[in-house]
N, C-alpha and C positions, 0 to 999 in steps of 0.2 A: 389585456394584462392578466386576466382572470386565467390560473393555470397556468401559467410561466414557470411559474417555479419549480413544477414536476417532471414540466419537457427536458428530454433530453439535452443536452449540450448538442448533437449534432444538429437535432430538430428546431431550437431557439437559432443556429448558425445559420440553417435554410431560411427561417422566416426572419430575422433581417436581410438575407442576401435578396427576398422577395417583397425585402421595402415594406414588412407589415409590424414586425419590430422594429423600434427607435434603440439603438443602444445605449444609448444614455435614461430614458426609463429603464429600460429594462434592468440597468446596473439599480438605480435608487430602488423599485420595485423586491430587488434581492437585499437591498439598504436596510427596507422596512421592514422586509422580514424578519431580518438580523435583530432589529429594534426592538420588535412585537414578542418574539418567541421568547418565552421564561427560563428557557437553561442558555439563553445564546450566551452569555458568559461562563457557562461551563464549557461550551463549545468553543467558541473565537477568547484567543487570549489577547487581540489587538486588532481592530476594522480599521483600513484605510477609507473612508469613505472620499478623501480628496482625492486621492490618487484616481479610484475606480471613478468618480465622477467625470477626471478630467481623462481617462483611457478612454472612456466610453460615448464622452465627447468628441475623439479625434475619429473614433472606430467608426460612429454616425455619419460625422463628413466623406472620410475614405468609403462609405456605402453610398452616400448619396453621388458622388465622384463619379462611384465605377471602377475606383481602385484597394477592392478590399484584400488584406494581406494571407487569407488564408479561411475555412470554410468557419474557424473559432473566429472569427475577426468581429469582440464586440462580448464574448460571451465572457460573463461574470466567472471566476474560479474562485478557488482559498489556498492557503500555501501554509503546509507544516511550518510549525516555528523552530525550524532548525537550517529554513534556506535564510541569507542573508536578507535585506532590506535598506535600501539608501534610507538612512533618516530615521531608520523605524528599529525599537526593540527587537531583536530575537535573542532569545535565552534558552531555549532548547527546553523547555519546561524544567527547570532548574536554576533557585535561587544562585547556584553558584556561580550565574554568568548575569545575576540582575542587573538592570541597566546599560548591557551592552548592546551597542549602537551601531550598527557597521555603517561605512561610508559607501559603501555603492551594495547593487543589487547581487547576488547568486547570480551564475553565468546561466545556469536554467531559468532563471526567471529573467533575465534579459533576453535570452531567446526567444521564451514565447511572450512576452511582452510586445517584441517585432513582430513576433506574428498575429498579433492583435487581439491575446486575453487580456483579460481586465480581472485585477488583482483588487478583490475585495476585503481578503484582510490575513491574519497569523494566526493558526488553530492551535488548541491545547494537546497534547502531545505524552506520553511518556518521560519520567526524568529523564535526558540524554539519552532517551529511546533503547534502552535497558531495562525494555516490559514485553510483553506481548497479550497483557492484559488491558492499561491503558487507565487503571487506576493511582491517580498521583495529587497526592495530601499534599505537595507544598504549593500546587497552581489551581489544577483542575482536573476532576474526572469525567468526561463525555457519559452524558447517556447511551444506551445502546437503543434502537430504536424499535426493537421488540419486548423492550424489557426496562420500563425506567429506572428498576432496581440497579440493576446490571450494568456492569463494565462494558465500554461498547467494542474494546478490543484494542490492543497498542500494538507499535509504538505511533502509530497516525490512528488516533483515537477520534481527536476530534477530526480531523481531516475525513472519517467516512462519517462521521455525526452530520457533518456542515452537507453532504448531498442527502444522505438519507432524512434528515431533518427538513429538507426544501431550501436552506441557508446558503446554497453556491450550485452550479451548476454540476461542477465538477472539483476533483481538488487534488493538489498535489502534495504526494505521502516518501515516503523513503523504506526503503527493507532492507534488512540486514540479517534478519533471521525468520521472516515471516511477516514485518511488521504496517505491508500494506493489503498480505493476500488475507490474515485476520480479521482484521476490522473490516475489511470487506465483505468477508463471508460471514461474521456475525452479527449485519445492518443490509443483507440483499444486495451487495451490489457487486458490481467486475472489479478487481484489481489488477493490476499487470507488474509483475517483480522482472524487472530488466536485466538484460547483461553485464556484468558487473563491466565498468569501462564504457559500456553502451555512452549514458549519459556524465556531463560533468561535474563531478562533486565539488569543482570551486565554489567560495560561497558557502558549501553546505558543512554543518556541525557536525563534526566527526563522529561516529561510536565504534566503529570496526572497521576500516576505512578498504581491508581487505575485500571486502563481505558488502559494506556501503552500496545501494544504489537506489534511484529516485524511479517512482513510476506513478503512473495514475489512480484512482477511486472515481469510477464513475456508473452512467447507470446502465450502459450499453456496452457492446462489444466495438458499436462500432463508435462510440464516443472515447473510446480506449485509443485505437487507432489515433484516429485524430488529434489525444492528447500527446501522443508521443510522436509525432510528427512536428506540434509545436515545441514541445521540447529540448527536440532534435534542431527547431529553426528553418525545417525542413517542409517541402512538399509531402502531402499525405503520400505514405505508402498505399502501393496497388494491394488491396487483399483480394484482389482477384473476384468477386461477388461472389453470392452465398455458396459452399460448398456441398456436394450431397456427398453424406455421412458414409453411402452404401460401400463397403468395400475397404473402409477404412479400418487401419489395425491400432487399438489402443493397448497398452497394456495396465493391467489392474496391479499395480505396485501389491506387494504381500508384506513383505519386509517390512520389519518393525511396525507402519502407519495402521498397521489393523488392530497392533497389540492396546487392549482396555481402549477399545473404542464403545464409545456411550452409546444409550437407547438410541436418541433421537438421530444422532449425526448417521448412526449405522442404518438406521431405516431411509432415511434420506437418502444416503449414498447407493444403495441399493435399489431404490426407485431410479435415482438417475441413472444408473447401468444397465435399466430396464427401457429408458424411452431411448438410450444412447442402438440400446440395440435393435429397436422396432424402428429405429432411421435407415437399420440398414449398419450401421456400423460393429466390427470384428472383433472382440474383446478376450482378451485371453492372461488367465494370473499370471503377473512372472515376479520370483523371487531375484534380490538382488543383495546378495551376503555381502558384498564391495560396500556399501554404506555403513556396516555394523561401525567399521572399525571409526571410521572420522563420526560417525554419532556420539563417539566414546570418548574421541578428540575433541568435543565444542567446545569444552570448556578452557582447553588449553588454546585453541585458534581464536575463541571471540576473546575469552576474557582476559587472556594475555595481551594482546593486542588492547584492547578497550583501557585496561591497567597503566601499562603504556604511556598512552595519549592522555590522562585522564589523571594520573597519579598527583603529582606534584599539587593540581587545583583538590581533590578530595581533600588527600593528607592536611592542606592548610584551612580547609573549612568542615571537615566532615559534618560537625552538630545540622550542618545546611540541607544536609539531604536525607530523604524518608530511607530509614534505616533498611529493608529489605533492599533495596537497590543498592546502595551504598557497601552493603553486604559483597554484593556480586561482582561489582568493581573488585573489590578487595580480594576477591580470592585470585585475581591475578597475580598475589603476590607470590601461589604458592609453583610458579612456572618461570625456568627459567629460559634465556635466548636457545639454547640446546635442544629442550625440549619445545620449544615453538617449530622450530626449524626442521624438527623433524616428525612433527605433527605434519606440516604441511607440505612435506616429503609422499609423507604415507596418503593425502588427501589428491595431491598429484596423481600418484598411482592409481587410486580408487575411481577416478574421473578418465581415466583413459578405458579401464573395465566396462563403467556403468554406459560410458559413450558406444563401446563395441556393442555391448548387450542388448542396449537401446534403439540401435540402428533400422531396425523393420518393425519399430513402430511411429506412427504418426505422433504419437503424444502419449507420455504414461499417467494415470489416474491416479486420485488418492481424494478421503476426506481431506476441505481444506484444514479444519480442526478436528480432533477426534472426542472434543466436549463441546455443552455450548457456553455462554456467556454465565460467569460466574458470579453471583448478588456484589455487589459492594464491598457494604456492611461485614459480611464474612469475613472474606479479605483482609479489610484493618483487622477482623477481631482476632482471626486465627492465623499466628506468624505462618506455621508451618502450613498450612492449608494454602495461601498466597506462593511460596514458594511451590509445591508438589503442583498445584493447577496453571502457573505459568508456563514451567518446565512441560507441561503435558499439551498445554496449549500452541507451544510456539515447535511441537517435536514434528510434525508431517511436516509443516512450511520447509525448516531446517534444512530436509534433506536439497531442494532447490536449490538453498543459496551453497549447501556444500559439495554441490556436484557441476555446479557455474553456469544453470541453466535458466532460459527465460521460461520464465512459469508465470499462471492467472489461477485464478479464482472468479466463478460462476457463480450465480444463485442457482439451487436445486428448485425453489418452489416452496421449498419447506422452509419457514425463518428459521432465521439464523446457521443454514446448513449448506454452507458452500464447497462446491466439487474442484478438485486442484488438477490443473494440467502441467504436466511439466513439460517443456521441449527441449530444445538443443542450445548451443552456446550459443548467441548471436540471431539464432531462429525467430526473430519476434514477428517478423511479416506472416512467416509459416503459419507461429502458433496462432495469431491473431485472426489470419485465413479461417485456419480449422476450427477455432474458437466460435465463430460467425457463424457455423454450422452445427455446433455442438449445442451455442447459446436458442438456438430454433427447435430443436430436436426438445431440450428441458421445457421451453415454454410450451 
């Protein structure tokens, strides 16, 4: 039992598949953790402890059996509180949906439910996951785990708090502008921002429903894999085993993600372009002007959209939500269907460009952030500072979800300073392949 909590999700799936973990310890062992640790309530905004005891019970039998459902079959996770829950709150970190109760589960969490995760509880989250910082006065703000001061990153704040704190194995987050490759990279760990359509937002609390998609936080590349495989409901994709780097062509995005990049993130990134290249791997800058114009668009694509879906509940409670986000919503007001429509006219266009331009290379680079985790305290104190450091925070990720491509976030080595890959539409096997070799080459 001693150390469990640090292993991997893939590596805890091996050792009950080899009958030396029980998963029903193992579930209450992540129980007590949850228990013991002093921020676990800024972290978890709700533990199932029945549920995961009674998953982790059936997971035990189908191991002793012989009939386990998948290589997670038994392993402890956490789930943003914005997937559904039979029985159970989810409010999206946001008074304005208190005490809402759904009747069955997220179709992502019944999926991998069948595939035999064990659902430990609902993390603290972003208001309506319209942060990218992850600090939120009306529930809770996660630690970041390099920084108690510091925001650990939104809008699945607590979701990378719950692994990098030792409180789940693994956990699942949602991105819509950045919001799982973030808190990823500013707590060490892998994020995976999926295809938009990939996975099914039934169940899950809208923000942008365009833009919406669910991926994993965990502590390997290849524990990524395998969480999006449960996901999916699906047998593990083939990632082909470890890839060698030599020969491979990345490209170093120039465009915008370099502009007012920080001390610490720039030295980082720049080491990891260094071991990327001592693997053996082909790196070369390429500018891509095709992004200026929809970066310029975000605001009419998310928060048109977000306004939308969102209006009607604000308008009737506004006093309910922490005024900077409440803010953001709001300025959807100032977009109308014409100009939505032909935003995403112009982002169509741009994504057939960036797709050509793209095509000979394996994976394009970028800091995952171009800051790192920003104190708290600040935050509340300085309106304007909270607005300028989100915006600047959530701008690399950005380009992924506007260009509709599967992208990750790595650890460099350096805390809090994660390396962003972007791939192709649909491409998650690829980038997850080439991931597997990139993540060797950093360590």
């Amino acid at each position: 039992m001693q150390g469990w909590t640090s292993l991997s999700a893939s590596d805890l799936g091996r050792g009950i598949g080899r009958g030396e973990i029980d998963p029903e310890t193992l579930a209450q062992v992540f129980l007590d953790a949850i228990a013991a640790h002093p921020e676990s309530d800024r972290i978890y905004a709700r533990v199932t402890p029945e549920r995961a005891l009674a998953e982790a019970r059936a997971a035990g039998l189908r191991a002793k059996s012989g009939r386990r459902l998948s290589l997670l079959d038994g392993v402890p996770v956490s789930w943003k509180d914005l997937f559904d829950t039979a029985g159970v709150a989810t409010e999206a970190g946001t008074a304005l949906l208190s005490g809402r109760v759904p009747e069955r589960d997220a179709e992502v969490l019944r999926d991998a439910s069948a595939m035999g995760l064990v659902c430990l509880g609902k993390t603290h989250m972003s208001e309506l996951a319209f942060s990218g910082l992850g600090l939120n006065p009306v529930t809770a703000s996660p630690p970041c785990v390099n920084d108690a001061e510091a925001v650990s990153g939104g809008s699945s704040s607590g979701a990378a708090a719950s692994v990098a704190f030792g409180l789940a194995a693994a956990a699942v987050g949602s991105d819509t502008g950045g919001s799982v490759r973030i808190p990823a990279g500013w707590n060490d760990l892998v994020g995976l921002k999926t295809t938009s359509g990939l996975l099914s937002l039934n169940g899950v609390v809208p923000l942008a429903a365009k833009f919406d998609t669910v991926g994993p936080l965990t502590r390997t590349v290849e524990d990524a894999a395998q969480m999006l495989a449960a996901l999916l409901g699906a047998p593990a994709m083939d990632t082909g085993g470890m890839p060698d780097l030599r020969g491979r062509r990345f490209g170093a995005l120039q465009t915008i993600v370099m502009d007012d990049l920080r001390d610490g993130p720039a030295a980082a990134y720049a080491g990891a372009l260094e071991r990327l290249r001592a693997a053996g791997a082909v790196i070369e800058p390429v500018d891509a002007p095709e992004i200026i114009g929809p970066m310029g668009d975000a605001p009419v694509l998310y928060t048109g959209e977000a306004w939308g879906i969102w209006r009607d509940k604000i308008e009737a409670h506004p006093d309910l939500m922490f005024a900077p986000i409440r803010e953001r919503f709001e300025g959807g007001r100032a977009f109308s269907a014409a100009d939505y429509v032909a935003a995403w006219r112009r982002l169509e266009d741009a994504r057939a460009v960036w797709a050509t331009r793209m095509a000979g290379y394996d994976a394009v680079l970028s800091p995952t952030a171009p800051n790192l985790p920003p104190k708290a305290d600040k935050l509340m104190e300085q309106g304007e500072y909270y607005v300028t450091e989100n915006l600047l925070t959530l701008r690399n990720t950005r380009v992924g979800n506007l260009m509709g491509v599967a992208a990750m976030s790595l650890p460099t080595g350096v805390p809090s300073c994660g390396l962003q890959l972007l791939g192709t539409a649909g491409g998650e096997a690829q980038l997850l392949r080439l991931a597997l070799g990139v993540e060797a080459a950093l360590r």
